[in-house]
C-alpha positions in Angstrom: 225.7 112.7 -88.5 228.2 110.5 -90.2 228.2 111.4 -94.3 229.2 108.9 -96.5 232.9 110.0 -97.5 233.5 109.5 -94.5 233.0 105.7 -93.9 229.5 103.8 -94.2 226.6 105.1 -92.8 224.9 101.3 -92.1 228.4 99.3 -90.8 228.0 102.9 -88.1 224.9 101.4 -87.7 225.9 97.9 -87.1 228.1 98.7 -84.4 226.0 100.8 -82.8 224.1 96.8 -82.1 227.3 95.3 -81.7 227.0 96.7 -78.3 224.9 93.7 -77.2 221.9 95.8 -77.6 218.7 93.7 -78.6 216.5 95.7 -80.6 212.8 96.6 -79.3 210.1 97.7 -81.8 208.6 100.9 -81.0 205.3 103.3 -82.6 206.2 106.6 -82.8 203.8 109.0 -84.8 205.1 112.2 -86.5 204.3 115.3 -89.0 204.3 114.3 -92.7 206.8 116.9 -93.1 209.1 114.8 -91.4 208.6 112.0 -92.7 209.1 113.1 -96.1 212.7 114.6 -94.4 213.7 111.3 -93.2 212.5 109.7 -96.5 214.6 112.1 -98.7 217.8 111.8 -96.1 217.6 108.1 -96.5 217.5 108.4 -100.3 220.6 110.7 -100.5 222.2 108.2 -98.4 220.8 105.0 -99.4 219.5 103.4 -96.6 216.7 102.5 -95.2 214.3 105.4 -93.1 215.0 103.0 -89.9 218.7 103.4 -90.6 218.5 107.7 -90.2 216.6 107.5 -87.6 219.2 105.4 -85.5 221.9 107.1 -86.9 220.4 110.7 -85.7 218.7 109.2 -82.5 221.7 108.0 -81.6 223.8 111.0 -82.3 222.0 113.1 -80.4 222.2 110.5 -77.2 226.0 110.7 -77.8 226.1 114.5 -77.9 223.8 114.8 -74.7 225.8 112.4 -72.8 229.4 113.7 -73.7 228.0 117.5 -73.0 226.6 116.1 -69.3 230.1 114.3 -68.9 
């Protein structure tokens, strides 16, 4: 995950979109417990929960692509 020294955390986001993706809403149910991770990890970096989800979501595509590549 990208920390915050080392360049924003929500412009990461952004051009994550900028890829001509159009967002979808989806439901996704989960234990409290993580919630109240996600919650705390978007406090210490001030953004939204939606935002660390991405973020980590789309980390993790990343690293699975680049290790099938």
């Amino acid at each position: 995950m990208i920390e915050p020294e080392h360049g924003s955390y929500v412009a990461d986001h952004e051009n994550l979109l900028s890829r001509d993706d159009t967002p979808r809403k989806i439901n996704i149910s989960m234990p409290e417990w993580m919630i109240d991770e996600l919650d705390a990890a978007a406090r210490h970096l001030a953004v939204p929960r939606q935002a660390v989800i991405n973020m980590w979501i789309a980390d993790r595509l990343k690293s699975e692509s680049n290790a099938r590549a």
